[in-house]
C-alpha positions as CSV (number, residue, x, y, z in Angstrom):
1,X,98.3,36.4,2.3
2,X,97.2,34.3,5.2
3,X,97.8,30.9,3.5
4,X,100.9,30.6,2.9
5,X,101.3,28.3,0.5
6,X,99.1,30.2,-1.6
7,X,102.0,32.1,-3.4
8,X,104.3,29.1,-3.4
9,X,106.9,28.4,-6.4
10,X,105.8,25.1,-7.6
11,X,108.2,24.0,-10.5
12,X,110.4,20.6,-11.7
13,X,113.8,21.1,-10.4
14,X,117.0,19.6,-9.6
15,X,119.7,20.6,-7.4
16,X,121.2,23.2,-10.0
17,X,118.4,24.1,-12.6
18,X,114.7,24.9,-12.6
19,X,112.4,23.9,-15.5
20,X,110.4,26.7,-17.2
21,X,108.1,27.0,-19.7
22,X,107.1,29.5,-23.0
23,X,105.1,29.1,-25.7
24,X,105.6,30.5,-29.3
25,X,105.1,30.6,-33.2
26,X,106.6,27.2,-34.1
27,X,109.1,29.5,-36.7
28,X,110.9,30.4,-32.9
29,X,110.3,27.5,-30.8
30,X,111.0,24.9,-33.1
31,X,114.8,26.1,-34.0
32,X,115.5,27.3,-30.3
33,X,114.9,23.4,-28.9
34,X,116.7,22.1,-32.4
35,X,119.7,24.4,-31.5
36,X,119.4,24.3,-27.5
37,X,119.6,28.0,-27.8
38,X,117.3,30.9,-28.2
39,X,117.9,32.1,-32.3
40,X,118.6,35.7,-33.2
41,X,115.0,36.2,-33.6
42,X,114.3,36.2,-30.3
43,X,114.4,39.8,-29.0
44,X,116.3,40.1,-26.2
45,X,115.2,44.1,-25.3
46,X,111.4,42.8,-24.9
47,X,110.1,41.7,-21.6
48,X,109.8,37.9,-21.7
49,X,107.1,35.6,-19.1
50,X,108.5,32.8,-17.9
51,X,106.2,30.1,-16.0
52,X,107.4,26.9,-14.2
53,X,104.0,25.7,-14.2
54,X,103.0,23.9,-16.7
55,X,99.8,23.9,-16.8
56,X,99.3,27.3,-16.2
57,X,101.5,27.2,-19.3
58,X,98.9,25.6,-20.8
59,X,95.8,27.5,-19.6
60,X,98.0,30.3,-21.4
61,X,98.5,28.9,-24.6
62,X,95.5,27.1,-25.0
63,X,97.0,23.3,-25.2
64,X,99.1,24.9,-28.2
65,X,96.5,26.2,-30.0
66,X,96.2,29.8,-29.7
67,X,98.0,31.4,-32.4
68,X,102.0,32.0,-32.3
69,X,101.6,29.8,-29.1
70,X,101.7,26.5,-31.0
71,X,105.1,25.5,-29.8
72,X,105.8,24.9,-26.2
73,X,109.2,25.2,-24.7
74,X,110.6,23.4,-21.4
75,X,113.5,25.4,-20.7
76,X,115.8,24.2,-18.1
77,X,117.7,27.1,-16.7
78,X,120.4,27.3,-14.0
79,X,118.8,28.4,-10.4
80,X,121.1,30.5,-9.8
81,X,119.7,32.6,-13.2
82,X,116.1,31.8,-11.5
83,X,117.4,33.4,-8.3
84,X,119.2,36.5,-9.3
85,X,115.9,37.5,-11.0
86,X,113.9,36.9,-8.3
87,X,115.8,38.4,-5.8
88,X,116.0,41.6,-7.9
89,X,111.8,41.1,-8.7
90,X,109.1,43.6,-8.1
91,X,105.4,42.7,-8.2
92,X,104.0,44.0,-11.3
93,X,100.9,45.5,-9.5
94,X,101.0,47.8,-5.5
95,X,99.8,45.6,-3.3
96,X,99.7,47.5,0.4
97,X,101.8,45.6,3.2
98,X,104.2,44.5,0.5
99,X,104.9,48.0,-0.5
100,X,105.3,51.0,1.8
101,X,103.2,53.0,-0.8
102,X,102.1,53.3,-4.3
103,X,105.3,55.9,-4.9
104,X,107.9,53.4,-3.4
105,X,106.3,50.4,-5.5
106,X,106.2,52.7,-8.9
107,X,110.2,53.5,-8.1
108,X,111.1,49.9,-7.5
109,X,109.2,49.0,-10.3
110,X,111.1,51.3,-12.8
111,X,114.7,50.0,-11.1
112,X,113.3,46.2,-11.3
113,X,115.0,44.2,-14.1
114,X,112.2,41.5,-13.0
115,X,108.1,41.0,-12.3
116,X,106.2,39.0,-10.3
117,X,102.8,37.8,-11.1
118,X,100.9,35.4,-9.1
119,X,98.0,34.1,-11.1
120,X,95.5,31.8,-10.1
121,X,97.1,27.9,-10.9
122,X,95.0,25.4,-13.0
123,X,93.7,21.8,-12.5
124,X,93.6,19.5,-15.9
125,X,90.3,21.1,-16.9
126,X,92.1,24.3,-16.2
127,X,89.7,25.9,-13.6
128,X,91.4,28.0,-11.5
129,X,92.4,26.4,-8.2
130,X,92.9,28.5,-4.9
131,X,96.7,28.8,-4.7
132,X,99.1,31.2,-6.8
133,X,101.3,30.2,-9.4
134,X,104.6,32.3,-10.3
135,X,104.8,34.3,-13.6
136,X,108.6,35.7,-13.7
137,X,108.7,38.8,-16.3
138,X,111.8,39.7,-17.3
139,X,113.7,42.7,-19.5
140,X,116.7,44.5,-20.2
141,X,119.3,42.7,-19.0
142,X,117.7,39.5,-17.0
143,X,115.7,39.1,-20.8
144,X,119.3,38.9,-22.3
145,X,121.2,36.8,-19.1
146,X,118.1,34.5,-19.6
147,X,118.5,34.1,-23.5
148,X,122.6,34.0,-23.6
149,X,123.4,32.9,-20.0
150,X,121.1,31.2,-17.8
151,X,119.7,28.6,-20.3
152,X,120.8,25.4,-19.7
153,X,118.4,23.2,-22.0
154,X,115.1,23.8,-24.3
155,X,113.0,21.1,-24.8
156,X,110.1,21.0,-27.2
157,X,106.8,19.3,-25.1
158,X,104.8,20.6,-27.9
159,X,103.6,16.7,-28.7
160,X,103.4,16.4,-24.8
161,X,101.0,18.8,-24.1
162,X,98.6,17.9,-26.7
163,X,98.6,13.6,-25.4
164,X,97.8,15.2,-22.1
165,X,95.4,17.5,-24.1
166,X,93.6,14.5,-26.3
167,X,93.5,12.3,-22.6
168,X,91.8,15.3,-20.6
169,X,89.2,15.2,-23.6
170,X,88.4,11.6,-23.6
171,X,87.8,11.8,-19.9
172,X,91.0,9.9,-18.9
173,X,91.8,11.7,-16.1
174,X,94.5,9.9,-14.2
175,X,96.6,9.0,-17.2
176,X,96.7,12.5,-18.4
177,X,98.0,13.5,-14.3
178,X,100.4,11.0,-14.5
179,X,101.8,12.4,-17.6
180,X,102.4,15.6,-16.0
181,X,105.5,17.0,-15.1
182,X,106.4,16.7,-11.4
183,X,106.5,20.2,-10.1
184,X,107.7,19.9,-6.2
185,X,107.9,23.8,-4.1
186,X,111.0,25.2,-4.7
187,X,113.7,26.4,-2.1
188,X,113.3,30.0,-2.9
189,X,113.3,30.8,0.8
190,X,111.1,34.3,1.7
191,X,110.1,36.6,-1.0
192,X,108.6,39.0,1.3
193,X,109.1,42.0,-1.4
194,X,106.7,39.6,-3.6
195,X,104.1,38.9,-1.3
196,X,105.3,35.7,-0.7
């Protein structure tokens, strides 16, 4: 990419967690943040998105509309969880400079316990805007590190998202941004196996 802060990790943080978000059926998300823990519903074998942007987040779950999306998560986990996966990540798709070919990206894919996405990030009005924001997939044993290890916190912004939601429909603009959660670039360092 020649701009590079186009695929720039953009999330809340502090000097020992990172701030994530998912959306589910409020049957899940509403006893994970009650319990501050992920129930024994959640499948830990699936692969599992996590997005530290949240309103890519929302773009995604339509403001908590879209079905089994009506419960939005804020989960705080530890960077060094956030890390690991990353550092073990493969782009989901072959890109060519990042990869030495599409064999060497399929391998590394198999082996990779982690994904990388970088999807276009959204204003208010969730347009796309020109940089990348960070999807993190992850399975196998990152899905069950995350779940049982890494989690920190999990925070229901469920009635968040939809004042932000009713302001962005009344045309109030700035008071919906300053509601927003302060996502700052985070100190991931190079991810040249990402494309970043």
């Amino acid at each position: 990419m020649s701009d590079p802060n186009s695929r720039l990790i953009r999330a809340a943080h502090t000097d020992t967690t990172v701030t994530v978000y998912q959306a589910y059926a409020p049957a899940l998300g509403r006893p994970a943040a009650r319990d501050q823990r992920f129930p024994a519903a959640w499948k830990r074998e699936r692969m599992t998105w996590i997005k530290p942007s949240f309103l890519w987040m929302m773009y995604r779950c339509g403001w908590a509309t879209k079905p089994d999306q009506e419960t939005v998560l804020a989960v705080e986990i530890t960077r060094e969880g956030f890390d690991h996966a990353l550092s073990r990540a493969c782009l989901s798709h072959y890109e060519p400079g990042t990869h030495t070919d599409r064999a060497a990206w399929q391998a590394a894919l198999r082996q990779a316990p982690a994904r990388v996405q970088w999807d276009p990030e959204r204003d208010l009005h969730l347009n796309p805007l020109p940089h990348r924001s960070l999807q993190l997939g992850l399975s196998g044993p990152a899905s069950r590190a995350y779940a049982d290890e890494w989690t920190v916190a999990i925070r229901d912004v469920t009635p968040l998202a939809r004042e932000i939601h009713a302001l962005v429909r009344a045309g109030e603009d700035d008071a919906a941004r300053a509601l927003l959660p302060v996502e700052t670039p985070y100190p991931s360092g190079p991810l040249p196996h990402l494309g970043a």
